[in-house]
C-alpha positions in Angstrom: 27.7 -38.6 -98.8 27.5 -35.2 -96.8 31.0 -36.7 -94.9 32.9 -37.6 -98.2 31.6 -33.8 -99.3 33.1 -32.4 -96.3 36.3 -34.4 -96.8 36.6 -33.3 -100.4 35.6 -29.9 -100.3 33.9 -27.6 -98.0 32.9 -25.2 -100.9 31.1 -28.2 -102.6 29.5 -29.0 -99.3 28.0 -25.4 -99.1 26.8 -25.9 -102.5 25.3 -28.8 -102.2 23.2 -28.0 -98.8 22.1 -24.7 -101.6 20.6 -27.1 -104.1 18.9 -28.8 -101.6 17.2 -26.3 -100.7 16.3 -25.3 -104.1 14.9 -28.3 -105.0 12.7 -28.8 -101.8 11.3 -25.4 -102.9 10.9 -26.5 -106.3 9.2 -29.8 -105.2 7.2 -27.7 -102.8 5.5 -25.7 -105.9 4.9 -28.6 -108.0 2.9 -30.4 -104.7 0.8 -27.1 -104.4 0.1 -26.6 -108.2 -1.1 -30.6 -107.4 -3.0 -29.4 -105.1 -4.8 -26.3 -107.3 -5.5 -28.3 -110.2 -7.6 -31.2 -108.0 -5.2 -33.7 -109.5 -5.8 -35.2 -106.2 -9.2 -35.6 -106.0 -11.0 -38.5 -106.5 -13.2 -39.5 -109.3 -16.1 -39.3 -106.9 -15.3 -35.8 -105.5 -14.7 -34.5 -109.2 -18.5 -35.9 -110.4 -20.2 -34.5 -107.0 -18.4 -31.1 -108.2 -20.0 -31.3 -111.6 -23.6 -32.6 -110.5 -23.7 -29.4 -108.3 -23.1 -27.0 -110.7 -25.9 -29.0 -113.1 -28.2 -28.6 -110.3 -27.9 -25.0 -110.3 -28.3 -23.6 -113.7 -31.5 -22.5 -114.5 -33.9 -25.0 -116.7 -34.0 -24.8 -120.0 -38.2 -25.1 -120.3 -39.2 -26.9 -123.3 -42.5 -25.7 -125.8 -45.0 -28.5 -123.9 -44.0 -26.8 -120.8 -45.0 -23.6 -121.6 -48.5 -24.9 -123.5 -49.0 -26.9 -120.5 -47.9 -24.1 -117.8 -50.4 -22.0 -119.8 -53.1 -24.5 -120.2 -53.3 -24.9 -116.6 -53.6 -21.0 -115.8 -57.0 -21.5 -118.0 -58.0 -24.1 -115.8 -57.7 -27.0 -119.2 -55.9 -29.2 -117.1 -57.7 -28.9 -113.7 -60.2 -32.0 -112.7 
């Protein structure tokens, strides 16, 4: 293709190699916003994320932890 280019027009040739390289830029871009938004990671990775952020925010204690928190710092509980 790049012969019959050069045959037919040097100008078009030029232009041509120009485009090129805009679009390997282009593709470049749209490989690394890929990238960001972990459309390549696997289902696995994604849930290992999300369990990890679970584990660390702070419990939510419920009312028959706090009677029985209490209860035990009066000694109720205690054999």
């Amino acid at each position: 293709m790049l012969k019959s280019f050069e045959e037919l027009d040097p100008i078009a040739l030029t232009k041509f190699k120009a485009d090129e390289k805009v679009r390997a830029a282009e593709l470049e871009v749209k490989i690394k916003k890929r990238h960001d938004q972990n459309e390549f990671k696997t289902q696995q990775e994604i849930d290992n994320e999300k369990a990890k952020i679970e584990m660390n925010k702070p419990k939510q204690r419920t009312f028959k932890d706090k009677i029985t928190d209490g209860m035990s710092k009066l000694g109720l509980w205690n054999k």
